[in-house]
Structure formats: structure tokens, C-alpha cells
C-alpha positions as CSV (number, residue, x, y, z in Angstrom):
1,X,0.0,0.0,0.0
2,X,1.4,3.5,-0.7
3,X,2.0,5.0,2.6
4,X,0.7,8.9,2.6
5,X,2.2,11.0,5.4
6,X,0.2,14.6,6.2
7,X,2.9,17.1,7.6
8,X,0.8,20.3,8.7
9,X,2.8,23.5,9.0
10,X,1.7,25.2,12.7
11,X,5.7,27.1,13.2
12,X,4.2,30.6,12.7
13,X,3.2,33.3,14.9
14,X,-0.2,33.7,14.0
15,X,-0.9,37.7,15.6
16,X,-3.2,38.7,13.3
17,X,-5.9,36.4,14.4
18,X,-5.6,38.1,18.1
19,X,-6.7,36.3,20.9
20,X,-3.4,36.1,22.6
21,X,-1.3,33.4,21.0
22,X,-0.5,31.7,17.7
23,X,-4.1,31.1,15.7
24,X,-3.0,27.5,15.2
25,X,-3.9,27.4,19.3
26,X,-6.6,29.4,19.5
27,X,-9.6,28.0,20.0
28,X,-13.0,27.3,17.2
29,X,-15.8,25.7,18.6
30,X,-13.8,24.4,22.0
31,X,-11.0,22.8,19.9
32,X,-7.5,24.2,18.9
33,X,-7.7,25.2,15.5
34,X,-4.3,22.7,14.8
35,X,-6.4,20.1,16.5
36,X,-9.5,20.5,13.6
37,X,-6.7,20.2,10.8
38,X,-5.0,16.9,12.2
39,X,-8.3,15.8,13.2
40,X,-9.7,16.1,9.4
41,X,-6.3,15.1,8.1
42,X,-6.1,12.2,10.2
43,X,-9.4,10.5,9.8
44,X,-8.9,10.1,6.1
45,X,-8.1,6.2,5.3
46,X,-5.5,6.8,2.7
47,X,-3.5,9.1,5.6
48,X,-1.0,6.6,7.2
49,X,0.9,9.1,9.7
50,X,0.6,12.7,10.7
51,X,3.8,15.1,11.5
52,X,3.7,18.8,12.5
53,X,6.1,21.3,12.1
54,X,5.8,23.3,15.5
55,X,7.9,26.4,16.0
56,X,10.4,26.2,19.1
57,X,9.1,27.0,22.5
58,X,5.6,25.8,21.0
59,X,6.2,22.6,22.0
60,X,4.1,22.3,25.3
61,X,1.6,24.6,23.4
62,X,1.0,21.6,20.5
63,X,1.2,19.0,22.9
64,X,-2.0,20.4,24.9
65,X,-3.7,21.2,21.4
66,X,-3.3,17.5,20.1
67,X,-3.9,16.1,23.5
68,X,-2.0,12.4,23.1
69,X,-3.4,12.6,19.3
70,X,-0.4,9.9,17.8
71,X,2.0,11.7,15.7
72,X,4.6,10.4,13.5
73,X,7.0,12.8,13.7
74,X,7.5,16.6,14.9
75,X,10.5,19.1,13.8
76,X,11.4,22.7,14.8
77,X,10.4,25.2,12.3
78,X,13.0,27.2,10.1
79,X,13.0,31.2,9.5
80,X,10.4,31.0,6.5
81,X,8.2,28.8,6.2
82,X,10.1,27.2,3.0
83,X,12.6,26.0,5.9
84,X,9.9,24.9,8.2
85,X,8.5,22.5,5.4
86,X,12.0,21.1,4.5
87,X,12.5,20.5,8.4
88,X,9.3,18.3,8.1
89,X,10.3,16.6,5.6
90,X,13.2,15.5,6.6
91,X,11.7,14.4,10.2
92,X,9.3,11.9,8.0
93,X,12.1,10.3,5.8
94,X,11.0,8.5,3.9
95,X,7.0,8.3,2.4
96,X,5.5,7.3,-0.9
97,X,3.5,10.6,-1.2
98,X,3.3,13.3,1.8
99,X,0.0,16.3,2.0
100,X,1.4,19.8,3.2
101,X,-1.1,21.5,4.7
102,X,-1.2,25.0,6.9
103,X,-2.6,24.2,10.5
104,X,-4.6,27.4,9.8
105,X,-7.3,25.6,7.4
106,X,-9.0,23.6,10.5
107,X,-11.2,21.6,7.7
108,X,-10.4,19.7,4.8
109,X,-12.8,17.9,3.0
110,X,-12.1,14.1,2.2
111,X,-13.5,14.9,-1.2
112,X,-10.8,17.5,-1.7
113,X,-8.2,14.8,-0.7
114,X,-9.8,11.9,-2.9
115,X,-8.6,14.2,-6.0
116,X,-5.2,15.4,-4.9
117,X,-4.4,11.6,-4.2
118,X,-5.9,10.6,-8.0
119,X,-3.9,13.0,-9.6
120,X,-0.7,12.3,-8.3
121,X,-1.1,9.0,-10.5
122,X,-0.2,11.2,-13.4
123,X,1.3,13.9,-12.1
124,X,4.5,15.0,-9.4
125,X,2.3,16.8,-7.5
126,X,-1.3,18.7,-7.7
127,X,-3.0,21.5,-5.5
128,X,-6.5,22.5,-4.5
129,X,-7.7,25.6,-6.3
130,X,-10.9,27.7,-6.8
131,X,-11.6,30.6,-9.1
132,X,-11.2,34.3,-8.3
133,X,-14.8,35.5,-8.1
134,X,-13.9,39.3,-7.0
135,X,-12.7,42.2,-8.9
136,X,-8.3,42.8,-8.6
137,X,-7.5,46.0,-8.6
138,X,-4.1,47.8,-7.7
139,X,-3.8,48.9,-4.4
140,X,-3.0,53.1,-3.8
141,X,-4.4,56.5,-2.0
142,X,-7.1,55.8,-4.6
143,X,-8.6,52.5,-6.1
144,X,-5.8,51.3,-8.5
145,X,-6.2,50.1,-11.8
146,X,-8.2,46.6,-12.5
147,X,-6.3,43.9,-12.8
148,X,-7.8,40.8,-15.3
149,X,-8.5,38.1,-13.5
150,X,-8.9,35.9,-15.9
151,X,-6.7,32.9,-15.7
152,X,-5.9,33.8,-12.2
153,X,-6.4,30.9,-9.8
154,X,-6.3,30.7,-5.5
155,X,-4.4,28.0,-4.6
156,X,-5.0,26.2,-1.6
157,X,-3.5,23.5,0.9
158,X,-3.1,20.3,1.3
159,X,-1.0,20.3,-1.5
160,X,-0.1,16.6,-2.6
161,X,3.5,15.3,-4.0
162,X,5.2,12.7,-4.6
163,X,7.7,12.3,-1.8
164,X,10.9,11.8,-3.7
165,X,9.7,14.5,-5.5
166,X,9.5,17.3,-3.4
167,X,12.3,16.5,-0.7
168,X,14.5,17.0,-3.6
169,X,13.1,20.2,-4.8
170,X,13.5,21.5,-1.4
171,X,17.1,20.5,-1.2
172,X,17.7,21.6,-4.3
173,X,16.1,24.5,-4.0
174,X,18.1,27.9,-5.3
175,X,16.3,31.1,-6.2
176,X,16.3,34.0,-4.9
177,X,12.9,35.0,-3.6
178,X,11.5,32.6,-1.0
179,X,8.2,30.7,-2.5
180,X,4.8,31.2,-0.9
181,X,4.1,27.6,-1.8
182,X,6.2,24.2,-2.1
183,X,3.8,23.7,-5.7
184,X,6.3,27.0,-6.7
185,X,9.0,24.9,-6.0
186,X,8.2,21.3,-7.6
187,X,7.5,23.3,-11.0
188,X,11.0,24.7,-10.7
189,X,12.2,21.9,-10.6
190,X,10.9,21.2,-13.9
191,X,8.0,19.4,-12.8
192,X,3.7,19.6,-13.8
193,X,1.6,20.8,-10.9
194,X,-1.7,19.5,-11.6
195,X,-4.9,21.7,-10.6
196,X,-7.9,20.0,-8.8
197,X,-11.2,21.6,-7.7
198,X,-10.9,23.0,-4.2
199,X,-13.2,24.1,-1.5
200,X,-14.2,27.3,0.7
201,X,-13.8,25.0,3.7
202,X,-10.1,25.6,3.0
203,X,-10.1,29.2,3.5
204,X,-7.6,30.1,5.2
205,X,-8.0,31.9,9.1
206,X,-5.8,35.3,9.1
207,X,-7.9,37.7,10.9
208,X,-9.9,37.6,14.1
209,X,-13.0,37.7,11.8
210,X,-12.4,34.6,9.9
211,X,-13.0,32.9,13.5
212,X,-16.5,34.1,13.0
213,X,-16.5,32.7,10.0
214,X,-15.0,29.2,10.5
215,X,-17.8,28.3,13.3
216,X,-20.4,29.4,10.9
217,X,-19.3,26.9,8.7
218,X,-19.3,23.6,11.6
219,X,-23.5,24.3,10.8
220,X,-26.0,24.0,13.7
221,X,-24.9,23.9,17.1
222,X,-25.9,20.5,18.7
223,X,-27.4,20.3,22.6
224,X,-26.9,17.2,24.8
225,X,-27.8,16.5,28.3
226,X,-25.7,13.9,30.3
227,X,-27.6,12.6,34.1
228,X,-25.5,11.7,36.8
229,X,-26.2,10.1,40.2
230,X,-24.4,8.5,43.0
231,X,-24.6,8.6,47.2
232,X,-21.9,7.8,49.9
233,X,-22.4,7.0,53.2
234,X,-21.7,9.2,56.3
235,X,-19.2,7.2,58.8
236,X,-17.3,8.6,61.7
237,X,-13.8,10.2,61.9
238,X,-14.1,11.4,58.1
239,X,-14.5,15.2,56.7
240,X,-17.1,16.3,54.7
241,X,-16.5,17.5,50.9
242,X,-19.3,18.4,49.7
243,X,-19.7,20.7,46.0
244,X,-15.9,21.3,46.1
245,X,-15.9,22.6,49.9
246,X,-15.0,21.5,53.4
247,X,-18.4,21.5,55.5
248,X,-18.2,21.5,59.2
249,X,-20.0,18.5,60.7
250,X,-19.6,15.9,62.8
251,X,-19.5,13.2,60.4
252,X,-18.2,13.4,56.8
253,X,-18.2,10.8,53.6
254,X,-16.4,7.9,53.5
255,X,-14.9,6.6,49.8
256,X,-12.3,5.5,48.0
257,X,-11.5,9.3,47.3
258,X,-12.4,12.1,49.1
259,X,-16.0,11.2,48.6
260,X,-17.2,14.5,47.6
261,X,-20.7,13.2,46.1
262,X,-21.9,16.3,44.8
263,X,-19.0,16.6,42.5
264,X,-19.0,13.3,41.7
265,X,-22.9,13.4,40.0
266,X,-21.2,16.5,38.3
267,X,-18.3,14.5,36.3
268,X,-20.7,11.6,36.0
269,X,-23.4,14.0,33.8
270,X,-20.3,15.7,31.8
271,X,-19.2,12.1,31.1
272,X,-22.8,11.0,29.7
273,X,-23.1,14.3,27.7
274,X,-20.1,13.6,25.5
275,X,-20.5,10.0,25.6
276,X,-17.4,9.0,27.5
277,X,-18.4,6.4,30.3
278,X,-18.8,7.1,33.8
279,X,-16.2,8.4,36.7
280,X,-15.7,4.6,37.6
281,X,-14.2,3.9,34.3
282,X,-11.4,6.6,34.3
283,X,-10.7,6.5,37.7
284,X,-11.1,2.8,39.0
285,X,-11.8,2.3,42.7
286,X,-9.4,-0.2,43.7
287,X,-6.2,2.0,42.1
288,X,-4.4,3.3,45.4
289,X,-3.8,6.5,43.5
290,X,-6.8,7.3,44.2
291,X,-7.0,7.0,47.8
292,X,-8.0,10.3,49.0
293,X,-7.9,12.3,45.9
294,X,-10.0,15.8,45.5
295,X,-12.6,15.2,43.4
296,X,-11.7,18.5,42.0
297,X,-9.7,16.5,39.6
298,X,-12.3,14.3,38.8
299,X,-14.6,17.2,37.9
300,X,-11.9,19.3,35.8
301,X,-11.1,15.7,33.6
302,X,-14.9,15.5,32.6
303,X,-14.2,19.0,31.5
304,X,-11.0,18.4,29.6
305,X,-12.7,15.7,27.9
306,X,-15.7,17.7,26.9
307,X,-13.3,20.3,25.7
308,X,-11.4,17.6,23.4
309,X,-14.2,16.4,21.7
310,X,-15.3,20.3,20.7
311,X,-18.0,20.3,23.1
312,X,-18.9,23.2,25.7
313,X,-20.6,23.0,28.7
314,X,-23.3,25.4,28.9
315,X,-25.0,24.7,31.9
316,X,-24.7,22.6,34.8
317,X,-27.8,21.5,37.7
318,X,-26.8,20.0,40.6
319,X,-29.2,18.9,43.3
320,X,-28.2,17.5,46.8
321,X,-30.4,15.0,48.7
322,X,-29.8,15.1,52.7
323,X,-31.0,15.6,56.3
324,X,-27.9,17.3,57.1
325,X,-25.9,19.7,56.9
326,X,-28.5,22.5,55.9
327,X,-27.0,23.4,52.2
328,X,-28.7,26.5,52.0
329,X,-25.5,28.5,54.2
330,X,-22.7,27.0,51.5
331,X,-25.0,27.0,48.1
332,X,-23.3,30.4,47.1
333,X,-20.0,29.2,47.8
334,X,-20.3,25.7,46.2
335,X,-21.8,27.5,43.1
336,X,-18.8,29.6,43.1
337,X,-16.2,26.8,43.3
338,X,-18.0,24.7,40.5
339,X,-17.6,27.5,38.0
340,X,-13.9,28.4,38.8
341,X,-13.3,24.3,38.2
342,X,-15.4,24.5,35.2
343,X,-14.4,27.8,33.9
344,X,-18.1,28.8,33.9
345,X,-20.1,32.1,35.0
346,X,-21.6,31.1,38.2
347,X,-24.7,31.9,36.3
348,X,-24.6,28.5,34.1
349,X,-23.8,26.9,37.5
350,X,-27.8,25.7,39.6
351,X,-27.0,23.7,43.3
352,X,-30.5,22.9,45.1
353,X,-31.3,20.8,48.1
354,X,-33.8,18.9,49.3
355,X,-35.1,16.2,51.7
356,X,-36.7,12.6,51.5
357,X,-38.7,13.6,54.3
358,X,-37.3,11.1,56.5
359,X,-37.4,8.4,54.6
360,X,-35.0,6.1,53.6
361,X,-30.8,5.8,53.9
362,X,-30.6,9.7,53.3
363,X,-33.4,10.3,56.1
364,X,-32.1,8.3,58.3
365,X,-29.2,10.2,57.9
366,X,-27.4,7.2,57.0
367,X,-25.5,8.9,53.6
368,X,-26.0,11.8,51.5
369,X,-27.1,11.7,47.6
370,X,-26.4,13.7,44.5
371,X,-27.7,13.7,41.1
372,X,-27.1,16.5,38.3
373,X,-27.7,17.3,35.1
374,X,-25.5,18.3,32.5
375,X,-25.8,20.2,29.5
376,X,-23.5,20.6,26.4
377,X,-23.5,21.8,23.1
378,X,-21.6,21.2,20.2
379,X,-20.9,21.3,16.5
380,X,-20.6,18.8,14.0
381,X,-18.3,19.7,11.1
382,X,-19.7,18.9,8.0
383,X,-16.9,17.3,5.7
């Protein structure tokens, strides 16, 4: 089988996009913008192997945007980006055909990628283009002369080559103005380019508004709702966690953790809103690590997860079922430390209480009980 390798180019700055650091890390729709491109790069089946050119001192930055995504190689990125791609491809090594794309073109459409790979059978390499719709004119104080666009093309990325192909255009690469693309270089070379239909879901992301522009593209925003539920016991000579605080009281929960049951109905409904099992599943009982542990972590993995798959919690209802202690005194607080671990307006964050009237383990004052509700919204990209 030929073995395809995508190297996506994320060694720039990115300013012009704002929001604080490189665009390739900033986030669209709860996921880093690199993460969308090796996401949609990845999932096609002729793709073998992803590598990323990262610029130095990014390195922890790309590791928390990929978040254990498998790569197949990485390499430090050069002065231009001509030097960048070269360092990419030198960190693959060898390939039968390799797909240079920019991290900042999030999707690419498996269509798109179904044509670049059939015309490589012909061809040393081919690009993604689309027409030039507007009017060019020159730029000036005043509106410059109209340039003819016919003929005129915009190229876009991935652009496909033959491996052998391009690694020797880019060490034998010699003229005096850098390229803008490696397709510049393989036709120096003395090679055919060949043109296939592009896509506007390869637009590029330059400015801050293009962010806008991007989600509008990932369609409708989906809503899910995740339940959780679970109850502890109250047992002597233990404190009492409850909704991420320390409650006074005489007795407190007993667990394999810290028992804090409020927060542990919390990560259980963020876990059934994104579809990723319950607490007991990612943090088994009987593992001694474990012993003691603040849910706080528990709660803030839920999160993490939600955040990986593109989702966004919007709103979270928590409800806790005892005698005693009275929740009403700490429901501020507790509302307060939920946000801050879920990065949410204490607005989005609802903790109630109630009783069972006496009846059963929790009026008996035998445990305490939690359920909550989470919800989450989301959107699906449409390749």
C-alpha cells in the first residue's frame, strides 16, 4: 500500500488572528484550530501518519492542542516557512506521497483529498484551487487600476506530491525569492503541478474575523444532556466535601476518594453528555492513587474531555439530597467553586437541596445523595 504521510505547517506566529497566542492554538468551537486540521487530516483512510512542524518554544503549546493525538514525527520550524516545510520533511524520511497543509485551514474535506491523491497518479504533485470570483485591482491612495482576473487561480493546501519529488526540490532548491508555496518549487524543478477543484472550507483563518467565519461553517450547534447520580455513606472520623468545599460536621463521607458526592454526579453527567463512560471507568476504585484524591480533579477531567471532543458546557444542575448539613448557608459558595473548576459564569452553575422527608438511607441520615444534570452543546463539522 502507498504509505501517505500529512505534515501540517503550525511554526508561525499567527498575531493577526488576536486572541493572545498563535491562531493554530486558539480555539474554534472548543478545539484548537491545529487540533480540527489533524483531526480532518487524520481521519482520512488513505492518511497513514501525521507530522507537525511546531515552531520552538511551542512545543508544550501543540502537545495540549493534540492532547495524546499519535503523531509520527515533529521538527522545529526554520526562518520562512520554505525552511519549516523542509524541516518536516526531513523528520518523515521516507514516504511514498506526503500532504502539506497549513494548520490554519482547520477543515479539509475528504472529497478535496480523494482528488489530490488521483492525480498524483499522473502527475508530481497537484493543488487545491478555486476561481477568483472578485474584482483585482491595484492597491493606492485611490482605487488602483483593475487587474484581469482571468486565468488567475487561488491556490490552496493540502497540496499533494510525490515524496521523492518534493524533498529533492527543497534540497535543491536555489532562487532568490522565498516561495509562498512548495507547488512554486516542484515546478522549478521542472515538474507539472496539476490543478484540482478546491473548496471554501479551506479558507484560510488570518484575521480575528475569519474565527466568525469558520464556526459558521461547523452548521447548527448540537445540545446534549448527560444525568449523573451517586450517594456515599456518612461514617465517623471522616471530613465532609461536599460541592468542592470542606463542610463542618460531625461526620463526613467515606470513599475511596475524598467522597465528595456532589462533584462526583457532576463529572458523571459531563461524562454521559459527550459519551465517554462514567467516573468509575477513568478512575477505578481499587487503584491506590486514588486513595484520597480531591474530586476537584475528577470534575476538571470530565471537563477536559468535553473540551477535546469540541464540546462546551453550557449549563450545569446540581441537586443534593440530605437531612444534614442545611445546604442552604454553603449554596453560594459551592456554586462559586464549581464555576472556577469548570471555567463557567456562576450563572450556568444551579445547586439545590432537598429532603426525602425522612425516609430512607438519606433520612435516616445514614449517607447523603447527589444527582445532576449536564448540558453541552456542540458542533458537527460537515466534511
Amino acid at each position: 500500500m502507498s504509505k501517505t504521510i500529512a505534515l501540517i505547517v503550525a511554526a508561525g506566529q499567527g498575531t493577526r488572528a488576536g486572541g493572545g497566542v498563535p491562531k493554530q492554538y486558539r480555539k474554534l468551537a472548543g478545539k484548537a484550530l491545529i487540533a480540527h486540521a489533524y483531526d480532518s487530516m487524520a481521519r482520512h483512510p488513505a492518511v497513514s501518519g501525521v507530522a507537525v512542524v511546531v515552531a520552538e518554544g511551542q512545543e508544550q503549546a501543540l502537545a495540549d492542542a493534540l492532547s495524546g493525538r499519535p503523531l509520527l514525527a515533529t521538527a522545529l520550524g526554520g526562518a520562512t516557512r520554505r525552511l519549516s516545510v523542509r524541516s518536516g520533511l526531513e523528520a518523515i524520511g521516507s514516504a511514498n506521497t506526503v500532504l502539506i497543509h497549513d494548520a490554519a485551514r482547520p477543515f479539509v474535506p475528504a472529497e478535496v483529498t480523494d482528488r489530490l491523491l488521483a492525480a498524483l497518479r499522473d502527475h508530481a504533485g497537484a493543488v487545491p484551487v478555486l476561481p477568483v470570483a472578485d474584482t483585482l485591482a491595484r492597491t493606492g491612495k485611490q482605487l488602483g487600476e483593475v487587474v484581469d482576473r482571468a486565468g488567475l487561480l487561488r491556490v490552496q493546501t493540502p497540496q499533494a506530491f510525490r515524496y521523492d519529488v518534493i524533498a529533492h526540490a527543497h534540497a535543491r532548491w536555489s532562487g532568490d525569492a522565498e516561495p509562498t508555496d512548495d507547488a512554486q518549487m516542484v515546478r522549478a524543478a521542472g515538474h507539472a503541478v496539476a490543478t484540482v477543484t478546491g473548496d471554501p472550507r479551506l479558507d484560510k483563518i488570518t484575521r480575528p474575523e475569519d474565527f466568525a467565519a469558520a464556526e459558521a461553517r461547523l452548521g447548527q450547534r448540537v445540545f446534549r444532556t448527560g444525568m449523573g447520580y451517586d450517594v456515599h455513606r456518612l461514617a465517623d472520623n471522616e471530613e465532609l466535601w461536599l460541592g468542592g468545599l470542606l463542610i463542618p460536621h460531625g461526620r463526613g463521607l467515606a470513599g475511596h476518594s475524598d467522597a465528595d458526592v456532589a462533584l462526583h454526579a457532576l463529572t458523571d453527567a459531563i461524562l454521559g453528555a459527550v459519551g465517554a463512560g462514567d467516573i468509575g471507568q477513568h478512575f477505578l476504585p481499587s487503584d491506590p492513587q486514588w486513595r484520597g484524591a480531591s474530586s476537584d480533579r475528577f470534575l476538571q477531567h470530565a471537563a477536559s474531555l468535553a473540551a477535546e471532543s469540541g464540546a462546551r458546557i453550557e449549563h450545569v444542575d446540581l441537586t443534593i439530597i440530605c437531612e444534614a448539613p442545611k445546604i442552604g448557608p454553603h449554596r453560594d459558595a459551592m456554586r462559586a467553586r464549581i464555576a472556577q473548576l469548570l471555567d463557567l459564569s456562576p450563572a450556568r452553575v444551579s445547586v439545590k437541596a432537598t429532603t426525602t422527608e425522612r425516609l430512607g438511607f438519606t433520612g435516616r441520615g445514614e449517607g447523603i445523595a447527589a444527582q445532576a444534570v449536564a448540558t453541552v452543546s456542540a458542533y458537527e463539522v460537515q466534511e
